[in-house]
C-alpha positions in Angstrom: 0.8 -12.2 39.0 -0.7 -11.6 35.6 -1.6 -7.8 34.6 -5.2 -7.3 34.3 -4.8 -5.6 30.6 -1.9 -5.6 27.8 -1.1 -2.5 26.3 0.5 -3.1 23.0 1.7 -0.6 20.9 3.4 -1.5 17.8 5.7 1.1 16.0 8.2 1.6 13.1 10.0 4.6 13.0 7.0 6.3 14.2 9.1 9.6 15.7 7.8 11.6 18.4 4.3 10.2 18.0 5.5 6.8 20.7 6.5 9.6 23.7 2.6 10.4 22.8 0.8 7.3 23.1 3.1 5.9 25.9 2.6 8.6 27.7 -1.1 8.8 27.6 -0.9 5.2 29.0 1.0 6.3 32.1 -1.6 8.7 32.5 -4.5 5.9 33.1 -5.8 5.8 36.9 -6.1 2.0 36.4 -2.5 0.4 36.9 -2.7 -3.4 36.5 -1.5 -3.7 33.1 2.0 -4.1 31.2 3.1 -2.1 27.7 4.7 -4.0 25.5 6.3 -2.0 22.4 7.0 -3.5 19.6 9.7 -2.3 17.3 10.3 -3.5 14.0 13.9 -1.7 13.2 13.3 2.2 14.2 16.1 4.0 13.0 14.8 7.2 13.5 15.9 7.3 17.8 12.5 6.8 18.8 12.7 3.6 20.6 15.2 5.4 23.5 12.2 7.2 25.4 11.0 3.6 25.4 13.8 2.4 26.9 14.6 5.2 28.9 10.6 4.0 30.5 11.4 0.5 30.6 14.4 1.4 33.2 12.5 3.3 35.7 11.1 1.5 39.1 7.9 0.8 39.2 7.2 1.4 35.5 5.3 -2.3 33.6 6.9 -1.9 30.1 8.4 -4.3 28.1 10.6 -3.5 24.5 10.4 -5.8 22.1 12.5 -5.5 19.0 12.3 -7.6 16.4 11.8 -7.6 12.4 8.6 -8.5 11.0 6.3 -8.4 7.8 3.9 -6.0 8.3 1.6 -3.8 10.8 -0.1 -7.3 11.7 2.2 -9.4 12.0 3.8 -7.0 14.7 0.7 -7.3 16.1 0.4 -11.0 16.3 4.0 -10.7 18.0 3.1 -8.8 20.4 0.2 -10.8 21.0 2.2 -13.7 21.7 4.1 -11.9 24.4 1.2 -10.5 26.3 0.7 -11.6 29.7 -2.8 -10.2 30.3 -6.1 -11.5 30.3 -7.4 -8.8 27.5 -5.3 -7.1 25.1 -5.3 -4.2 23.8 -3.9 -2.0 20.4 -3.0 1.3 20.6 -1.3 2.5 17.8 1.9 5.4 17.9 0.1 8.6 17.5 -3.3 7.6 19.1 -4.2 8.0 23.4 -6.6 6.8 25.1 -9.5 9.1 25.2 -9.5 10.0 29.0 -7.4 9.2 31.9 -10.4 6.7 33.5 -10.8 4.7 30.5 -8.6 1.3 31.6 -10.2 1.8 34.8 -14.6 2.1 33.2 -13.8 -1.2 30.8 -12.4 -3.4 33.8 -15.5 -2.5 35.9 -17.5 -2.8 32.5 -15.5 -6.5 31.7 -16.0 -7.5 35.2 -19.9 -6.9 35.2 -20.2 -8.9 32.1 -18.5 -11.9 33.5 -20.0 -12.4 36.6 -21.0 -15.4 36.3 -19.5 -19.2 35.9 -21.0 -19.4 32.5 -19.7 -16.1 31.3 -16.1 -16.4 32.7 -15.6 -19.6 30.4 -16.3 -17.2 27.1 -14.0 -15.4 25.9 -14.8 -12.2 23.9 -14.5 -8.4 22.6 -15.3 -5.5 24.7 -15.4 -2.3 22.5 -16.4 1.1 22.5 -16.4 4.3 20.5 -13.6 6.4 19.3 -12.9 9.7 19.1 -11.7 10.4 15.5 -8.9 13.6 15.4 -9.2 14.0 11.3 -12.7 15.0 11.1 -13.0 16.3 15.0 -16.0 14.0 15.4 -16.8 10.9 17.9 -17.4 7.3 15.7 -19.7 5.5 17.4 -19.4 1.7 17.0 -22.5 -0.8 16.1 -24.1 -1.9 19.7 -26.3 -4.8 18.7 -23.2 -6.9 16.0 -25.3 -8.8 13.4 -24.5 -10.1 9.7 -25.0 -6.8 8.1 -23.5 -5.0 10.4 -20.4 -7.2 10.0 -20.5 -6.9 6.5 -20.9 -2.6 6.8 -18.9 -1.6 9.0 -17.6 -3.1 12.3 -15.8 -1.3 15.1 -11.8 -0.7 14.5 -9.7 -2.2 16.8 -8.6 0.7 19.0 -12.1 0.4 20.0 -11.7 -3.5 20.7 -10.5 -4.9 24.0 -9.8 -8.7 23.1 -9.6 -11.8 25.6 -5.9 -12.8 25.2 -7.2 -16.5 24.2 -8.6 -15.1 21.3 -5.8 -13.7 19.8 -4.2 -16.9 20.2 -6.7 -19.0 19.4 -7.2 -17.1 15.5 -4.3 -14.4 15.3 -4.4 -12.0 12.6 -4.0 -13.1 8.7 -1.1 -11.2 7.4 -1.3 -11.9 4.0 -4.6 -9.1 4.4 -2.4 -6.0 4.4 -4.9 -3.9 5.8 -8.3 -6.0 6.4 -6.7 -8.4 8.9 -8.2 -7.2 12.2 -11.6 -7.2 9.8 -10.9 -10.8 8.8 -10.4 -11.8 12.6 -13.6 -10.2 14.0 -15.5 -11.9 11.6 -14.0 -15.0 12.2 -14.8 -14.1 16.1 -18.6 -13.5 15.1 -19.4 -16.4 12.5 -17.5 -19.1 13.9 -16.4 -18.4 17.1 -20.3 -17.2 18.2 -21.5 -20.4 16.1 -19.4 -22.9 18.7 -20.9 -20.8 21.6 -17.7 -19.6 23.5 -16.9 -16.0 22.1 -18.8 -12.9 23.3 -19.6 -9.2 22.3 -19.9 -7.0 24.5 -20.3 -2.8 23.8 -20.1 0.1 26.7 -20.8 3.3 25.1 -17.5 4.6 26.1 -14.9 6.6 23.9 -12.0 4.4 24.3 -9.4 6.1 22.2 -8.9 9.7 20.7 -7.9 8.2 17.0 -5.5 10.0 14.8 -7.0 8.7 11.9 -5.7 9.2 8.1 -2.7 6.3 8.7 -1.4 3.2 6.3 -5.3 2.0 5.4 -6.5 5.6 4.2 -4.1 6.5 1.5 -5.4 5.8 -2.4 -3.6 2.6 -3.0 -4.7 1.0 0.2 -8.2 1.9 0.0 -8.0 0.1 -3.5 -6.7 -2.9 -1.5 -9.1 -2.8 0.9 -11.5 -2.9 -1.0 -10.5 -6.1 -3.1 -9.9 -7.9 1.0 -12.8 -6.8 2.0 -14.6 -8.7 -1.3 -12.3 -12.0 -0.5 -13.3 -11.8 3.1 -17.0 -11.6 3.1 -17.1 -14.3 0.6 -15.2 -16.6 3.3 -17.9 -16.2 5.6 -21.2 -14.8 3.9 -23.2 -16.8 1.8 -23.9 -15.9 -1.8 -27.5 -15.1 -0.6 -26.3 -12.6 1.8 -23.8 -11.2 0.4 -26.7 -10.3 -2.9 -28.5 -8.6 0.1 -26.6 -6.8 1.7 -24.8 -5.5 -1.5 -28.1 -4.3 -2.4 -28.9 -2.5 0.6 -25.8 -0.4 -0.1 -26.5 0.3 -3.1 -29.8 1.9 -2.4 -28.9 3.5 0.8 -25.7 5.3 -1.0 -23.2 4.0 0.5 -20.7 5.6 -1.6 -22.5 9.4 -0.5 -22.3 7.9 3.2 -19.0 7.5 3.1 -18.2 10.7 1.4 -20.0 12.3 4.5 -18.0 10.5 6.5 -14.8 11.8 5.8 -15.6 15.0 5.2 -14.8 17.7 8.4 -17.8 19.2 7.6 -20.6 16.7 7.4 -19.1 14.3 9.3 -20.7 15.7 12.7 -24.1 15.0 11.4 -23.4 11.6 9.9 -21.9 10.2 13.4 -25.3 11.6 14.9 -27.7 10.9 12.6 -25.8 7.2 12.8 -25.8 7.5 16.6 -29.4 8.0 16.6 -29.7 4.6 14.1 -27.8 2.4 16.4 -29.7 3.8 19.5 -33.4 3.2 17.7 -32.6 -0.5 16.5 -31.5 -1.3 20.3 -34.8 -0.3 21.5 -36.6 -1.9 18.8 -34.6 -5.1 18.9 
């Protein structure tokens, strides 16, 4: 019988930070699910207390070693191994928020397809996070629209994904750090447009994010910069792309995200952003 949810963790010599995030898994009340770790090579020892897991009775965990090109192409292989009906990332060093969280998005999942129509979408279920850099909870955009796809949309250990959707547009690795951005917005502008992927948000902190990994350091925030450019203009017209550059520019986006990533300001900026989010829903 296939597993309700696929955990996959992905991991290159990540050290004592797999024993972490496998761990907080086991924790989970909810157990119909399978972990899948993918290795890429570890050297570093690692990989045993992975092994030492997938040996014990009773314990759904699967090791998969095997070279690849990149963060997301690990990804995509894992993807292709997952038995689950949704599929989820967690990466080494990040845990799930609480121990009830597997078991709050299957009752959330399961009241949004409860009906014949719904059941034949398939979609992505996300949530909040929990962000450990600057202590602060990052709340993800509710109502997804074209600006907000083009701001900000949520990360993808906020992001439960229908396994068919991985499949059906897996992630493009030649984006180094943008590919999970490139695949929601294919999931929002085309798969939305042919009328059989969903959105769906619970306000829920799904994971307690480490934060500060591959895409934050100087040279990849230059890169993802210059995909995030390339990306938008595969999907966003010139029109919108005018707007909505415009709107940044006048709401400071540079200050915003400055205030962001500070420790200090970065409690008020989630809020005052909560408090956005929560107004355009009621408005909308």
């Amino acid at each position: 019988m296939k597993p309700y949810f696929s955990i996959l963790v992905v991991c290159l010599d990540p050290g004592n930070k797999l024993k972490t995030t496998l761990d907080s898994i086991q924790g989970q009340t909810f157990h119909d699910y399978e972990v899948i770790v993918k290795d890429g090579g570890s050297a570093d020892g690692s990989i045993e207390y992975a092994r030492a897991l997938q040996a014990e009775e009773g314990v759904s965990l699967r090791v998969i070693e095997k070279k690849d090109a990149g963060i997301y192409d690990a990804m995509n292989q894992a993807a292709a191994e997952a038995t689950g009906r949704y599929v989820y990332f967690l990466n080494c060093g990040d845990r799930f928020y609480s121990e009830q969280v597997l078991a709050q998005m299957q009752e959330f999942i399961e009241s949004r397809t409860a009906g014949a129509a719904e059941r034949e979408r398939i979609g992505i279920y996300y949530g909040n996070i929990y962000e450990r850099l600057t202590s602060q909870v990052v709340a993800s955009n509710p109502h997804m629209d074209a600006f907000g796809c083009y701001r900000n949309v949520p990360c993808h250990q906020a992001c439960f994904y229908s396994r068919e959707l991985l499949l059906s547009h897996p992630f493009e690795i030649k984006y180094r750090v943008r590919a999970d951005y490139e695949q929601f917005l294919w999931c929002f502008f085309i798969g939305t447009r042919q009328g059989n992927v969903a959105f769906a948000y619970q306000d829920l902190l799904i994971a307690d994010y480490e934060g500060g990994g591959f895409s934050e350091t100087k040279e990849n925030r230059k890169r993802s910069a210059a995909e995030h450019r390339e990306i938008t203009q595969k999907y966003m017209s010139r029109g919108q792309l005018f707007y909505f550059r415009a709107v940044m520019v006048f709401t400071l986006a540079p200050l915003r995200t400055l205030l962001a990533r500070n420790g200090k300001t970065a409690g008020i900026y989630n809020r005052l952003k909560s408090l956005l989010y929560r107004f355009r829903g009621k408005s909308s």
